[in-house]
N, C-alpha and C positions, 0 to 999 in steps of 0.2 A: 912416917910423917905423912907420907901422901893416902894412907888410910883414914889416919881422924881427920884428913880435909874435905876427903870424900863421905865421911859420917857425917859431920858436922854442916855438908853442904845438902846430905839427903835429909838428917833434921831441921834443916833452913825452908827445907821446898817443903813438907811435911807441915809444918807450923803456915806457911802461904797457904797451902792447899786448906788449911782447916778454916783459917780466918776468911781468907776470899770466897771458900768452895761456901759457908754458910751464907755469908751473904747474898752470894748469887743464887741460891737456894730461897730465901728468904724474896726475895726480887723476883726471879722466876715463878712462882708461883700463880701468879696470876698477868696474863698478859694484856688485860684490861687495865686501859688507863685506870691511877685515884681520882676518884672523883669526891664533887663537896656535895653529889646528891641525896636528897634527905628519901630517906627509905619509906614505903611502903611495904606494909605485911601482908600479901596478895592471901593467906589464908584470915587475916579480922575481916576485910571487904573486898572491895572491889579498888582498883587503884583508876584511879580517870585524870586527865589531863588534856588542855586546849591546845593547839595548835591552828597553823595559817590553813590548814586544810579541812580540820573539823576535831571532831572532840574522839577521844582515844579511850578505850576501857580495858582493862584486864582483871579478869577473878579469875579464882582459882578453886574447885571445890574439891575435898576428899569423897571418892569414890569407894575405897573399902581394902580393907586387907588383905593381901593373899602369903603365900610361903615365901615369895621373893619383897616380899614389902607392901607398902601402903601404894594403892592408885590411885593419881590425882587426876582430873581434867580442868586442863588451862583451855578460857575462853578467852579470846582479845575482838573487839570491835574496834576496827578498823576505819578511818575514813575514805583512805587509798588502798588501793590492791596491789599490795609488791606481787611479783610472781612468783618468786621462789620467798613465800614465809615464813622462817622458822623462828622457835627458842632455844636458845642455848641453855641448859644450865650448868653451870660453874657454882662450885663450889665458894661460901662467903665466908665460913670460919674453918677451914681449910681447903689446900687444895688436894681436889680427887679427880681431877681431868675434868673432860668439856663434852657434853653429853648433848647436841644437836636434835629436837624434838620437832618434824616436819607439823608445821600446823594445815589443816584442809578444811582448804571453803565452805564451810556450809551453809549458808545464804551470805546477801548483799552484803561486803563490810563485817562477816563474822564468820572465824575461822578456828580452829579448834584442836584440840590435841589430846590424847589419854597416855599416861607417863607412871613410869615406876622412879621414883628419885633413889639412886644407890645410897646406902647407911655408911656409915664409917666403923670398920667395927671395935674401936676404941673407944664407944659411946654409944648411946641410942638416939642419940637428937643431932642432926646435923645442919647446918643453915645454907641453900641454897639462894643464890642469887640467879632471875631470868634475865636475858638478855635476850632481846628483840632485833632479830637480823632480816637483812634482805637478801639470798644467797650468802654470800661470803661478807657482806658491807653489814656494818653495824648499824641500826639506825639510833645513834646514841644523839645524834644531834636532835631527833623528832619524840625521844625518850626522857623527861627531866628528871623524871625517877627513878631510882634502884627498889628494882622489883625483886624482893626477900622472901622467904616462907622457910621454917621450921618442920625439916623432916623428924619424924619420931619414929619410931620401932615399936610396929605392930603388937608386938609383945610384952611393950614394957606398957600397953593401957592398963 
């Protein structure tokens, strides 16, 4: 008797851990808040936006193929100068961890970066989302857009 209570309570915890562990899985994935902002394809143009301080720019251009991937350089125009500027990139149609790209000054209000975005490799097209931080602080409140771009695999051109 005290065997299938003990079975029955290891198949109880089993069916928990399946049901909650996905959810939390599902939820974890990204620790950036949902937001309702409307995207930007920093690889069609350039993504621009107003603020109280001045007006804000981001493009993104490919740079060229190599054996670890495609290299991209992320330009942002600035109207303030945070001191510690980076991008994050996170993963948009799944996640593959958070990939911190130090952006560096190179004139007034324009700062710059050269980046390899990692492939997923259950596919050749992966969809990154940037994220504009100041050190550790997001600046999501100075950002209305979700800054997107379509990585592809150099090999499937």
């Amino acid at each position: 008797m005290l065997r299938a209570i003990v079975v029955v309570g290891f198949l109880l915890g089993l069916i928990s851990a399946a049901v909650f562990g996905s959810r939390w899985l599902q939820t974890s994935g990204n620790d950036a808040p949902e937001t309702n902002q409307p995207a930007c394809d920093l690889l069609a143009g350039p993504c621009e936006w107003e603020t109280e301080a001045g007006l804000w720019q981001v493009d993104l251009h490919v740079m060229g193929g190599e054996e670890q991937g495609i290299e991209y350089q992320l330009t942002v125009q600035a109207p303030t100068a945070p001191e510690r500027f980076l991008a994050v990139l996170r993963g948009e149609s799944m996640y593959m961890g958070e990939y911190p790209v130090p952006l560096r000054k190179e004139e007034d209000g324009q700062y710059s970066a050269h980046f390899t975005a990692p492939l997923c490799i259950t596919g050749s097209e992966m969809a990154w989302r940037v994220d504009l931080q100041k050190g550790q602080q997001p600046l999501s409140e100075t950002v209305p857009l979700k800054l997107v771009f379509q990585a592809r695999d150099h090999s499937s051109r």
